[in-house]
PDB file of N, CA, C and O in Angstrom:
ATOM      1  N   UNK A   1      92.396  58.546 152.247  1.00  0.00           N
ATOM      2  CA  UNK A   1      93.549  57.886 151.653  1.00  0.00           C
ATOM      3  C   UNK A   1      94.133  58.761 150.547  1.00  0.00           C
ATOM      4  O   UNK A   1      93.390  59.514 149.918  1.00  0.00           O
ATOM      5  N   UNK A   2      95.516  58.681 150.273  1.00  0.00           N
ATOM      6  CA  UNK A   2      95.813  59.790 149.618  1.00  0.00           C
ATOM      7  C   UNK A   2      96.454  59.232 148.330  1.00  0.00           C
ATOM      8  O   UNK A   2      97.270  58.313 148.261  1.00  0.00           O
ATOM      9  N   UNK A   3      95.811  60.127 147.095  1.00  0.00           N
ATOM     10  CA  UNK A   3      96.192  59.623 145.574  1.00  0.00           C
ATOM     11  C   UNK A   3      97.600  58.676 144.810  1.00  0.00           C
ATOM     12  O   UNK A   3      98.371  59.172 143.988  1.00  0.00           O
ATOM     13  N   UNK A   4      97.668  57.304 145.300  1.00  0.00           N
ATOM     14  CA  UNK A   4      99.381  56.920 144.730  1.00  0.00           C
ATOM     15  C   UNK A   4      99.790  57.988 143.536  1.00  0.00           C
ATOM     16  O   UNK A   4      98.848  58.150 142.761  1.00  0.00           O
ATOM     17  N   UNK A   5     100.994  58.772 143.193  1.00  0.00           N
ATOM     18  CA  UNK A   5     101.205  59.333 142.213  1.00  0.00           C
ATOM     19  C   UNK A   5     102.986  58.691 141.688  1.00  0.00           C
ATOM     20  O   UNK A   5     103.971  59.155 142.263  1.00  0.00           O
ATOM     21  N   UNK A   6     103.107  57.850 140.808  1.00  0.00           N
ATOM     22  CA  UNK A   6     104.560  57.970 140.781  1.00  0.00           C
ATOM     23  C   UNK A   6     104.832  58.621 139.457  1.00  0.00           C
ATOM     24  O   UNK A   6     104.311  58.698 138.344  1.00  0.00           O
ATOM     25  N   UNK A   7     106.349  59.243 140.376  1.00  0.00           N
ATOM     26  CA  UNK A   7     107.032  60.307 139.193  1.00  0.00           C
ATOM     27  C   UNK A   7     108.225  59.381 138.602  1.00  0.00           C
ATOM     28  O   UNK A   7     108.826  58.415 139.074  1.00  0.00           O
ATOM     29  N   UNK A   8     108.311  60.038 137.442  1.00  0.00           N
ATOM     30  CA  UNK A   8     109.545  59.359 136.487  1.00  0.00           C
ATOM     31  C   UNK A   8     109.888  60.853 135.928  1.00  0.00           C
ATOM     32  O   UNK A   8     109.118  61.604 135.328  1.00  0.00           O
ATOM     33  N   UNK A   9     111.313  61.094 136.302  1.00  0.00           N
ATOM     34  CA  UNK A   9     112.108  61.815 136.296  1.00  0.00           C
ATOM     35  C   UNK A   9     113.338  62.154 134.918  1.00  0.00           C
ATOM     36  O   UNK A   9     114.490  61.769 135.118  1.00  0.00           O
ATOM     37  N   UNK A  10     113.082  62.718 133.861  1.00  0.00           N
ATOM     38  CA  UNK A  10     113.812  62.546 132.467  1.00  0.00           C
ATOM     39  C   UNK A  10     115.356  63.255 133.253  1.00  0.00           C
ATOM     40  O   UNK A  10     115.450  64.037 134.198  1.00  0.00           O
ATOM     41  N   UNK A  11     116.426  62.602 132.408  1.00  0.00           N
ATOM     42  CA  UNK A  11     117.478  62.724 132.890  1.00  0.00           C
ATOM     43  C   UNK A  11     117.957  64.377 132.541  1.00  0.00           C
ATOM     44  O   UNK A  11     118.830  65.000 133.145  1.00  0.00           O
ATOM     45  N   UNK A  12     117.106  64.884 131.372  1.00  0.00           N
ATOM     46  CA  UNK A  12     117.828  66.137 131.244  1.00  0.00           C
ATOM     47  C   UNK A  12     117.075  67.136 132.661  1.00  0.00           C
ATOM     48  O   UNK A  12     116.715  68.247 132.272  1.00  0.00           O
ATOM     49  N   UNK A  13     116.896  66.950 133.711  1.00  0.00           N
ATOM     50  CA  UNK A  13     115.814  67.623 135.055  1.00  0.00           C
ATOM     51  C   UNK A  13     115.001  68.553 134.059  1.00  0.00           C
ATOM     52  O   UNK A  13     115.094  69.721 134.435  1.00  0.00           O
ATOM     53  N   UNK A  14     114.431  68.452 133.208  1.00  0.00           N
ATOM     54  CA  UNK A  14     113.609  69.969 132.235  1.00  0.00           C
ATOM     55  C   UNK A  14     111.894  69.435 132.907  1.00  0.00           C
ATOM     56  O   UNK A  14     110.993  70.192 133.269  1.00  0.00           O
ATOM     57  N   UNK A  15     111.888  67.975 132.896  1.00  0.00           N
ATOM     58  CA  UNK A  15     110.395  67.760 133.012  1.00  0.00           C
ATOM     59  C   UNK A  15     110.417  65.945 133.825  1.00  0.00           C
ATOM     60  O   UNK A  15     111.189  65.052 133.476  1.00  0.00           O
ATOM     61  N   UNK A  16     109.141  65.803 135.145  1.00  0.00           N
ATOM     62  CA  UNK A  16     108.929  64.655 135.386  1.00  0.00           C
ATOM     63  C   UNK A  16     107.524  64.189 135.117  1.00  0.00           C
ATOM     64  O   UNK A  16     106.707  64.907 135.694  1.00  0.00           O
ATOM     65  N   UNK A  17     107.073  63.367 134.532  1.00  0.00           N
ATOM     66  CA  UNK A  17     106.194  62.750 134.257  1.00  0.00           C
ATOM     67  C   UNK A  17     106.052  62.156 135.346  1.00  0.00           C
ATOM     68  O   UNK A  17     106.956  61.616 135.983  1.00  0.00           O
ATOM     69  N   UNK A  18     104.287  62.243 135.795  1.00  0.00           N
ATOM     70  CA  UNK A  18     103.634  62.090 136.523  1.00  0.00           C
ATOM     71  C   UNK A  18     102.048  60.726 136.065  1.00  0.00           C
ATOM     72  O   UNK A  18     101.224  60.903 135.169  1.00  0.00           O
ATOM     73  N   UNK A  19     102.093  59.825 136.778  1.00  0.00           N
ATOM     74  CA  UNK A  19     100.998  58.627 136.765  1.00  0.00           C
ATOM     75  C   UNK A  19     100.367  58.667 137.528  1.00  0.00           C
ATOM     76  O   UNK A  19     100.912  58.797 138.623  1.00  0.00           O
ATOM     77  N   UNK A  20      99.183  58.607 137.519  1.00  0.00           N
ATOM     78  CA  UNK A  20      97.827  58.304 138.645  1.00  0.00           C
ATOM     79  C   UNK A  20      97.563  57.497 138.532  1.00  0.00           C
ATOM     80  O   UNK A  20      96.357  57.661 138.353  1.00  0.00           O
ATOM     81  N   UNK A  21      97.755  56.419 138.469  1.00  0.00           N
ATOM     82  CA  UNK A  21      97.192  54.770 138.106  1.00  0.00           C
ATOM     83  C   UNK A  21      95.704  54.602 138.188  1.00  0.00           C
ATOM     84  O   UNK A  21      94.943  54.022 137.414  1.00  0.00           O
ATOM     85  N   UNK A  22      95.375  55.487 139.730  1.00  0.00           N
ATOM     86  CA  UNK A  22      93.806  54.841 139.509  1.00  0.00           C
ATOM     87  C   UNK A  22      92.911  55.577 138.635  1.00  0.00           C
ATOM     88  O   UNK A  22      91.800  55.238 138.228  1.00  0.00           O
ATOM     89  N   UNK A  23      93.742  56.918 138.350  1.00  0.00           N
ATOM     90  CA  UNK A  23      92.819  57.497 136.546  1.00  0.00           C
ATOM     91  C   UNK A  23      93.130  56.992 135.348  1.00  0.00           C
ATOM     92  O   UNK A  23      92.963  57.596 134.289  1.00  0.00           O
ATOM     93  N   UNK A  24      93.533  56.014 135.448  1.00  0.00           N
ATOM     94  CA  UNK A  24      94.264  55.867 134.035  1.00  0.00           C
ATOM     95  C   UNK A  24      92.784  54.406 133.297  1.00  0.00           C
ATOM     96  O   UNK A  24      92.195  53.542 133.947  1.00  0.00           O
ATOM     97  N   UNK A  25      92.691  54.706 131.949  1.00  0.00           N
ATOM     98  CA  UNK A  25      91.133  54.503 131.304  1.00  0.00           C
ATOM     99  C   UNK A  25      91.897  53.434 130.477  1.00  0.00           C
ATOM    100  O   UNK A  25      91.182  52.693 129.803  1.00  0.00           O
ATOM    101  N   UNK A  26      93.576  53.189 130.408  1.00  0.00           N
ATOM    102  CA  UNK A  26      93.882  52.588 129.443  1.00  0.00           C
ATOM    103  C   UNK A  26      93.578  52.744 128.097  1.00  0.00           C
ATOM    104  O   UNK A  26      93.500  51.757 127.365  1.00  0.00           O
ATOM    105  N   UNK A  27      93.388  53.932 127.665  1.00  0.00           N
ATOM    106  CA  UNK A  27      93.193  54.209 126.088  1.00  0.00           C
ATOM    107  C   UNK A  27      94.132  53.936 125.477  1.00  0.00           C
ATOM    108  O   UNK A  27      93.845  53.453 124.381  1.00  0.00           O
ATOM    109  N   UNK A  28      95.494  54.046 125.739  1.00  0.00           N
ATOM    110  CA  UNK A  28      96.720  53.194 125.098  1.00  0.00           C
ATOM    111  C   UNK A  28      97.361  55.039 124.053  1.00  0.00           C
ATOM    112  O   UNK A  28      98.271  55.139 123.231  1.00  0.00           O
ATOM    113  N   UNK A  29      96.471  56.084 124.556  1.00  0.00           N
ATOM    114  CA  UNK A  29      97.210  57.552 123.912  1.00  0.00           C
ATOM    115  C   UNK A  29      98.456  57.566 123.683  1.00  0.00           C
ATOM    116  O   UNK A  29      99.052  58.036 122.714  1.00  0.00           O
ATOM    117  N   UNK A  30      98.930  56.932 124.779  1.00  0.00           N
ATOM    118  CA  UNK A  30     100.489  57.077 125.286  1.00  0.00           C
ATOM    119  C   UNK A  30     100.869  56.193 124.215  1.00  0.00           C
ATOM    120  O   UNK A  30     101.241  56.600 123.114  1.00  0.00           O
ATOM    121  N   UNK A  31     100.781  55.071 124.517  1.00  0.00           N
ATOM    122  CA  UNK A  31     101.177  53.925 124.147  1.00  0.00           C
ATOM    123  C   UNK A  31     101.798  54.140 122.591  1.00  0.00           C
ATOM    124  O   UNK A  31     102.987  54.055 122.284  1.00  0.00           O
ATOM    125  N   UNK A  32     100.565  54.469 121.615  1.00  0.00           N
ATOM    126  CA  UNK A  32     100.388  55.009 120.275  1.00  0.00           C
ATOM    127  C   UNK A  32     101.419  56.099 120.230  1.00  0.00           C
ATOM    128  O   UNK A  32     102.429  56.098 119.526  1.00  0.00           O
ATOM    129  N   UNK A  33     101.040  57.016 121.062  1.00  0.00           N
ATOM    130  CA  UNK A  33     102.309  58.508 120.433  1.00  0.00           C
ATOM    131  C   UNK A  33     103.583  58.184 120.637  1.00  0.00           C
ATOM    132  O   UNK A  33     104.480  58.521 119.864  1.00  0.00           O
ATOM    133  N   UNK A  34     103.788  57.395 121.863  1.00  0.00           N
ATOM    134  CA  UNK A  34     105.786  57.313 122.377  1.00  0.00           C
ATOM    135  C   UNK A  34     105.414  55.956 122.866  1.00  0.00           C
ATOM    136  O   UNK A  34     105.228  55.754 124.066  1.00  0.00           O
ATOM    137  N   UNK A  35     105.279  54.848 121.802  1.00  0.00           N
ATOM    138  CA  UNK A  35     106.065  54.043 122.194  1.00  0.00           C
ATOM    139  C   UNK A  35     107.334  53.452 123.079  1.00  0.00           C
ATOM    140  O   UNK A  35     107.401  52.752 124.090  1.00  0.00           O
ATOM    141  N   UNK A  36     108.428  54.149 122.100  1.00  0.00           N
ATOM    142  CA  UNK A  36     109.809  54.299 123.096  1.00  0.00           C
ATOM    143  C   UNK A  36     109.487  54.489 124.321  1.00  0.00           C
ATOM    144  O   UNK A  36     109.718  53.647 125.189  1.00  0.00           O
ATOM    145  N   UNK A  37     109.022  55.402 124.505  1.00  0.00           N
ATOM    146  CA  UNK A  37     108.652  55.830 125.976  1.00  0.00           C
ATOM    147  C   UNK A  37     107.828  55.268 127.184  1.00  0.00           C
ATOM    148  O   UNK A  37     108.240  55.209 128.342  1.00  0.00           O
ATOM    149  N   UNK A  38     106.393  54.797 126.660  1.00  0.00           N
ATOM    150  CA  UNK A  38     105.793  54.162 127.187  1.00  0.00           C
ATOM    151  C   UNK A  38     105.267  52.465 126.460  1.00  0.00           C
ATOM    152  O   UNK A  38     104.630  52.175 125.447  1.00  0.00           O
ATOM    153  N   UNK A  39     105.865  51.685 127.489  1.00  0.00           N
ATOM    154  CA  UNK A  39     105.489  50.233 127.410  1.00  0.00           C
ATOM    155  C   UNK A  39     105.426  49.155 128.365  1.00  0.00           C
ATOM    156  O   UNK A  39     106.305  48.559 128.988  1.00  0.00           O
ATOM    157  N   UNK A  40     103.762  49.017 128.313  1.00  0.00           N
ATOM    158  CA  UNK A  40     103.074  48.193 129.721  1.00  0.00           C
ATOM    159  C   UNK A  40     104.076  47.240 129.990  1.00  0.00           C
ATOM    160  O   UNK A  40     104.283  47.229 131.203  1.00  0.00           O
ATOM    161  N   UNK A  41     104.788  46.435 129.388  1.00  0.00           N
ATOM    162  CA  UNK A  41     105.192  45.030 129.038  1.00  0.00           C
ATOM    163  C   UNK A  41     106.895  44.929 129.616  1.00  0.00           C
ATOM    164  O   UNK A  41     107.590  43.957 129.321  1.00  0.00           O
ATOM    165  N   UNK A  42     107.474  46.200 130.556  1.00  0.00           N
ATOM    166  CA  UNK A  42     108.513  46.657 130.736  1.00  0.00           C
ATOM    167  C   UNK A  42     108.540  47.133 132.354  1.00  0.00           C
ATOM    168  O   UNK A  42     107.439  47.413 132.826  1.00  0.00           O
ATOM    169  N   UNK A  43     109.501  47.226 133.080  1.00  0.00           N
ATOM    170  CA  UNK A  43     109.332  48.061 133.849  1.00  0.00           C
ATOM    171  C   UNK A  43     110.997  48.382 134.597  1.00  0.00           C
ATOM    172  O   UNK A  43     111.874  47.611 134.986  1.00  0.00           O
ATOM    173  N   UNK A  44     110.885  50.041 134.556  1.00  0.00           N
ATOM    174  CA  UNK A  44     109.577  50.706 134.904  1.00  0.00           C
ATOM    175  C   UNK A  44     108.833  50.793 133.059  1.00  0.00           C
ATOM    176  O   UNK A  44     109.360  50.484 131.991  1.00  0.00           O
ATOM    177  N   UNK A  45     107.709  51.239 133.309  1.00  0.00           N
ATOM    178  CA  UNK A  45     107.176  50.959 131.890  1.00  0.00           C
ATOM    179  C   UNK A  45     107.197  52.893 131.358  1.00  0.00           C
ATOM    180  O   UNK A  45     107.216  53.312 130.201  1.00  0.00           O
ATOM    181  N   UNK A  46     107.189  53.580 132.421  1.00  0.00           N
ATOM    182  CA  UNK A  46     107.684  55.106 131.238  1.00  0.00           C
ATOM    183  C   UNK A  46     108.848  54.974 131.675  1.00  0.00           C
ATOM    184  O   UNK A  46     109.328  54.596 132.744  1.00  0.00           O
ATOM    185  N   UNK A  47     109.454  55.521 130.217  1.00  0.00           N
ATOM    186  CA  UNK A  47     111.132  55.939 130.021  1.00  0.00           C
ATOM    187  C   UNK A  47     111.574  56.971 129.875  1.00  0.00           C
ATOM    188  O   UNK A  47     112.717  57.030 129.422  1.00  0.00           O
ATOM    189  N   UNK A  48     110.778  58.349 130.232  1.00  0.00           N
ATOM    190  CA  UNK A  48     111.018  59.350 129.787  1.00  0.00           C
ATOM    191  C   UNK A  48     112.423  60.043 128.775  1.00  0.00           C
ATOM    192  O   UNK A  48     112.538  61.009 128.021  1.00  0.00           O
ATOM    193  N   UNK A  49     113.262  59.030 129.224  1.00  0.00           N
ATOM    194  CA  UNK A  49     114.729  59.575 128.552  1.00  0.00           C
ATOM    195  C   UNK A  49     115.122  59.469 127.090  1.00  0.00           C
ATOM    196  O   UNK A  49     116.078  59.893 126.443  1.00  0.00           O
ATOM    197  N   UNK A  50     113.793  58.584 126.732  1.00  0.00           N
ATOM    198  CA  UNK A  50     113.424  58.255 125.226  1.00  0.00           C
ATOM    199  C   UNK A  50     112.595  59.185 124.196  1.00  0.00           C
ATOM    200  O   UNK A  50     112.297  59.042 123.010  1.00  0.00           O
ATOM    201  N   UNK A  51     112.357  60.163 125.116  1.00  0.00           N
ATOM    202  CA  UNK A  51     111.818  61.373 124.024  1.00  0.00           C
ATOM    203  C   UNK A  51     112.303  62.479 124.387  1.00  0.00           C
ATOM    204  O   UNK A  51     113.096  62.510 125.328  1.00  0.00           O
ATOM    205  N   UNK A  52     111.895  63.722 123.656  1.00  0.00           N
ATOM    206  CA  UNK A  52     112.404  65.225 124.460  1.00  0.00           C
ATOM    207  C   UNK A  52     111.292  65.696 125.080  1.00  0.00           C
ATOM    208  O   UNK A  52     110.139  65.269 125.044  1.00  0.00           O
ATOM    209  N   UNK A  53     111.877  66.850 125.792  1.00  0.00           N
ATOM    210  CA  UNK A  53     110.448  67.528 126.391  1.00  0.00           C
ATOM    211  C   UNK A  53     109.944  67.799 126.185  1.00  0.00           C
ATOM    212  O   UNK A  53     109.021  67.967 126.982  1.00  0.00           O
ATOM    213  N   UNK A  54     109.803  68.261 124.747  1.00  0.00           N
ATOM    214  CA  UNK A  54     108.521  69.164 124.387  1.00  0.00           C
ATOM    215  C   UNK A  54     107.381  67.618 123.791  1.00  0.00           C
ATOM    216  O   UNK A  54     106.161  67.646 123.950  1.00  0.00           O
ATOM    217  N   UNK A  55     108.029  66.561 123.214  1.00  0.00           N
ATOM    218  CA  UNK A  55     107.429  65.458 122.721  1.00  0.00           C
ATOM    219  C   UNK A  55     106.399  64.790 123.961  1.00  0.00           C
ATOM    220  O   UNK A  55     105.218  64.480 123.800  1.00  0.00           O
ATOM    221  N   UNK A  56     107.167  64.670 125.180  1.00  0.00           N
ATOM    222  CA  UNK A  56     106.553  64.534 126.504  1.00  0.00           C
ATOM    223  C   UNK A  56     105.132  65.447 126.901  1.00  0.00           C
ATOM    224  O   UNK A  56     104.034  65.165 127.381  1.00  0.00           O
ATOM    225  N   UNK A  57     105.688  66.480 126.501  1.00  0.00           N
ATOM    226  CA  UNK A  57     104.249  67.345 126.528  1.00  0.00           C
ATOM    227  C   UNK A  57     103.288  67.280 125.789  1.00  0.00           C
ATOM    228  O   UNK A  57     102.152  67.095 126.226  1.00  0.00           O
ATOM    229  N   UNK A  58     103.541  67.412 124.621  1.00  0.00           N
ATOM    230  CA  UNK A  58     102.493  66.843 123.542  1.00  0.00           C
ATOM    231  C   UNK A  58     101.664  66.134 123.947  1.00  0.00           C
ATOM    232  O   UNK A  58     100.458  66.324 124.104  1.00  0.00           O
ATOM    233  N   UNK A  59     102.581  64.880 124.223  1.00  0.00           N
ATOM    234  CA  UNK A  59     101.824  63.559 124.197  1.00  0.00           C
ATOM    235  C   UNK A  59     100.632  63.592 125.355  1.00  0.00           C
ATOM    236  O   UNK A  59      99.541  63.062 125.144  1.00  0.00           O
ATOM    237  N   UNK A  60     100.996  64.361 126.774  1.00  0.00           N
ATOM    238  CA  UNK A  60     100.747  63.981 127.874  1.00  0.00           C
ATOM    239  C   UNK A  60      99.183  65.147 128.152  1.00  0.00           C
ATOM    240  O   UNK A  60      98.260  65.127 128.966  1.00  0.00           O
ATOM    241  N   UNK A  61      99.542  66.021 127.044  1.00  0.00           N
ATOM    242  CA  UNK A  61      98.237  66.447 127.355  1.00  0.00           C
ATOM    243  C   UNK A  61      97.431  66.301 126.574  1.00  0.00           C
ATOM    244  O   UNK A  61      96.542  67.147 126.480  1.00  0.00           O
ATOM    245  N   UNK A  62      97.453  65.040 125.635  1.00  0.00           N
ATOM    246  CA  UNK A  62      96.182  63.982 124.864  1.00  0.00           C
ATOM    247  C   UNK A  62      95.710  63.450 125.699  1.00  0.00           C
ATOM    248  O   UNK A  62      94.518  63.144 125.725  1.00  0.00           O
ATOM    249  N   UNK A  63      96.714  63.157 126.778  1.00  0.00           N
ATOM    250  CA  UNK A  63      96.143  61.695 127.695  1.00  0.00           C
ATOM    251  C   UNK A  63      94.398  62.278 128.348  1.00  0.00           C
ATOM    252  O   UNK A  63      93.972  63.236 128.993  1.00  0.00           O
ATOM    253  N   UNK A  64      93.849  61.074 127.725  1.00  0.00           N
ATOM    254  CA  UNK A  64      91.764  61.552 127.960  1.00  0.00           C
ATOM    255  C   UNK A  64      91.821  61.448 129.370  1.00  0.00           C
ATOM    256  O   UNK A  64      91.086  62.327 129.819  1.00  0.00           O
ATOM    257  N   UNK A  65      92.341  60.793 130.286  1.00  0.00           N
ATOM    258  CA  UNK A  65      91.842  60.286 131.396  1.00  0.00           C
ATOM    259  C   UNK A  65      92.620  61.806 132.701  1.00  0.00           C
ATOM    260  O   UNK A  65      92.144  62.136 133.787  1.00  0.00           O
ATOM    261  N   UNK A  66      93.399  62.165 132.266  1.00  0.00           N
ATOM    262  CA  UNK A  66      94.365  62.710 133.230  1.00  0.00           C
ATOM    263  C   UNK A  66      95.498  62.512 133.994  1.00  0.00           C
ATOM    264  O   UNK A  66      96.438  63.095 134.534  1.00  0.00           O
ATOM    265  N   UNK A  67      95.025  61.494 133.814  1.00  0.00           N
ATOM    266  CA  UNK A  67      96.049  59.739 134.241  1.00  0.00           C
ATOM    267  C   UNK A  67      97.828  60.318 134.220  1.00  0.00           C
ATOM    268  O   UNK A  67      98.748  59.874 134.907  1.00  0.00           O
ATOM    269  N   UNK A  68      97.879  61.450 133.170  1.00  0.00           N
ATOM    270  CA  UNK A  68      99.426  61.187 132.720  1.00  0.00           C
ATOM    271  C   UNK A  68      99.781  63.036 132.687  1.00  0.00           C
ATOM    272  O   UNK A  68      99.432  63.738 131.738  1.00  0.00           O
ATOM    273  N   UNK A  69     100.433  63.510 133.763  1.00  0.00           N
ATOM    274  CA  UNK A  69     100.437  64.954 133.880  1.00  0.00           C
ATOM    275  C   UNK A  69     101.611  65.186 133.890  1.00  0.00           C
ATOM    276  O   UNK A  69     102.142  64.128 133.552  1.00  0.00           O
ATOM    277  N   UNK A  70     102.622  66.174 134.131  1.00  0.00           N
ATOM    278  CA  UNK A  70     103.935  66.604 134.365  1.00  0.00           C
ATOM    279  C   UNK A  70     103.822  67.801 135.280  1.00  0.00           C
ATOM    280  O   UNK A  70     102.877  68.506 135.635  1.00  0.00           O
ATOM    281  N   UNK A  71     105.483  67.777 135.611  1.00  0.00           N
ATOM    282  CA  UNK A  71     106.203  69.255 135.807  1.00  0.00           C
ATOM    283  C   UNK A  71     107.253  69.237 135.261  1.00  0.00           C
ATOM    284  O   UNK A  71     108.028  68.320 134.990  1.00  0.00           O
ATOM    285  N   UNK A  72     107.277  70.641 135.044  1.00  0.00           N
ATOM    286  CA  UNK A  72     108.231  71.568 134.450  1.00  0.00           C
ATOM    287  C   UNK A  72     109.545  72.071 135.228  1.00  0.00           C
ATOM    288  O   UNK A  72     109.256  72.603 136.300  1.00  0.00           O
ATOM    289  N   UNK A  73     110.804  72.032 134.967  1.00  0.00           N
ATOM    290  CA  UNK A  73     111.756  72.193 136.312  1.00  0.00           C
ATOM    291  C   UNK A  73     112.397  73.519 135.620  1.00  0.00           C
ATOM    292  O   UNK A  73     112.521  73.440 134.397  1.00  0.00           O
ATOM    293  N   UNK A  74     112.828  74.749 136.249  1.00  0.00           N
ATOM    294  CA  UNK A  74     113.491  75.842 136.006  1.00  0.00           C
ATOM    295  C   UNK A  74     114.920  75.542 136.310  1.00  0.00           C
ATOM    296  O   UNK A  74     115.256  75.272 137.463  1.00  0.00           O
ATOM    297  N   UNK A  75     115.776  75.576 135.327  1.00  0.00           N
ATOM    298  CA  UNK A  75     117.468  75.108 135.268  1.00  0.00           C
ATOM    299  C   UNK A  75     117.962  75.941 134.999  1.00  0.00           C
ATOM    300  O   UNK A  75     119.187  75.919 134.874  1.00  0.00           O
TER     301      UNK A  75
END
């Protein structure tokens, strides 16, 4: 069976944030650093268009679980 992954796509195309649901440990990393961005209680619940890219990155490579990865788009 093959890994659900959904992408959320920031409007400037620089970067898409990537979810693994079934890695995700719920530590709430996200939650804490970009709010704006990420909130369970919403959907879709990431907003990527609420931070910049480099903030996206930051955040995403705290995430403990792996749960929360990206790509990078060449424009």
């Amino acid at each position: 069976m093959e890994e659900k992954i959904i992408k959320y796509d920031h409007p400037n195309e620089q970067i898409t944030v990537l979810w693994r649901p079934k890695k995700c440990i719920h530590s709430a990393v996200c939650v804490n650093m970009l709010p704006a961005v990420y909130d369970p209680g919403s959907r879709p619940w990431v907003k990527p268009e609420n931070a910049t890219t480099q903030e996206l990155i930051d955040q995403i490579n705290r995430c403990p679980s792996g749960a929360l990865q990206y790509e990078l788009h060449n424009n």
